[in-house]
C-alpha positions as CSV (number, residue, x, y, z in Angstrom):
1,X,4.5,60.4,166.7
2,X,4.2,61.6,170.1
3,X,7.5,59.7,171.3
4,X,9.5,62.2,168.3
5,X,7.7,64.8,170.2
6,X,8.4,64.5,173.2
7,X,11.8,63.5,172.8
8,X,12.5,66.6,170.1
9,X,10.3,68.8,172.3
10,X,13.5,71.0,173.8
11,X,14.8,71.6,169.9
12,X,11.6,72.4,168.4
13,X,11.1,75.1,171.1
14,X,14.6,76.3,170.7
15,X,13.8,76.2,166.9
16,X,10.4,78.5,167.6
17,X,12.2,80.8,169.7
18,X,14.9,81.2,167.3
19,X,12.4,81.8,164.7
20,X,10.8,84.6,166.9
21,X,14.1,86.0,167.6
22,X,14.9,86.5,163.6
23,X,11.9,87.9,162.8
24,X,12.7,90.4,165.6
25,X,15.9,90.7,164.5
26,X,14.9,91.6,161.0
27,X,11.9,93.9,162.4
28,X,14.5,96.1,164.5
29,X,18.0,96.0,163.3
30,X,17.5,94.9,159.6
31,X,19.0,96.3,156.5
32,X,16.7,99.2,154.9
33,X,18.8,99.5,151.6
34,X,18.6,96.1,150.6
35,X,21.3,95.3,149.6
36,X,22.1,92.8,152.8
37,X,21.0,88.8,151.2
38,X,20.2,87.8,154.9
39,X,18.9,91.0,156.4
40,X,17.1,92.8,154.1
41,X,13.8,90.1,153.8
42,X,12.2,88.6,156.8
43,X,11.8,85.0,155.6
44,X,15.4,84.6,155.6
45,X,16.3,85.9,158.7
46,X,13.5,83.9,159.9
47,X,14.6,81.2,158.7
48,X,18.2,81.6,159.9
49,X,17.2,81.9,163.2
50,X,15.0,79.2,163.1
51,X,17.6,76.7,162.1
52,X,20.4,78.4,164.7
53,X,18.2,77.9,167.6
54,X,17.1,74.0,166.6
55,X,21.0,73.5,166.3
56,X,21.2,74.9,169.6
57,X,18.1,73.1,171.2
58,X,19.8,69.6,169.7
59,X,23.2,69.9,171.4
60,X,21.2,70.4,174.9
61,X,19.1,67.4,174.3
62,X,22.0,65.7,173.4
63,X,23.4,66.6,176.4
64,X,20.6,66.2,178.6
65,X,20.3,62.5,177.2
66,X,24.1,61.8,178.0
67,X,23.6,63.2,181.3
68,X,20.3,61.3,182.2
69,X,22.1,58.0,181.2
70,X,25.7,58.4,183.4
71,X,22.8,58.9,185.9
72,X,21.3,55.8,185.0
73,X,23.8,54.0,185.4
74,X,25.5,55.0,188.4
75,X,22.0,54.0,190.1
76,X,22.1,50.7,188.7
């Protein structure tokens, strides 16, 4: 468990900071009539952003990972 951890740890704190950053995004730009599906209810914006910034923290990792290996192997 703490291998998955450690080696998800960059995407789950992208995925907490985009979580923080829809909930502020609902709290201060919103939609006050409703009638926005996304906007107008903060568990969806939340949510949103939550799964945008785990996308985001994945394709660093990914690219850390690639990166840390061609380095690998060029010392090798």
């Amino acid at each position: 468990m703490k291998d998955k951890l450690k080696k998800y740890r960059i995407s789950i704190i992208f995925a907490i900071a985009g979580a923080i950053g829809g909930f502020l995004y609902w709290r201060f730009v919103g939609c006050l009539s409703g009638t926005c599906p996304i906007k107008s209810v903060w568990y969806w914006t939340t949510l949103w952003g939550t799964a945008a910034g785990y996308l985001v923290g994945d394709m660093i990792r990914e690219f850390l990972e690639k990166r840390e290996k061609k380095r690998n192997e060029r010392t090798v």
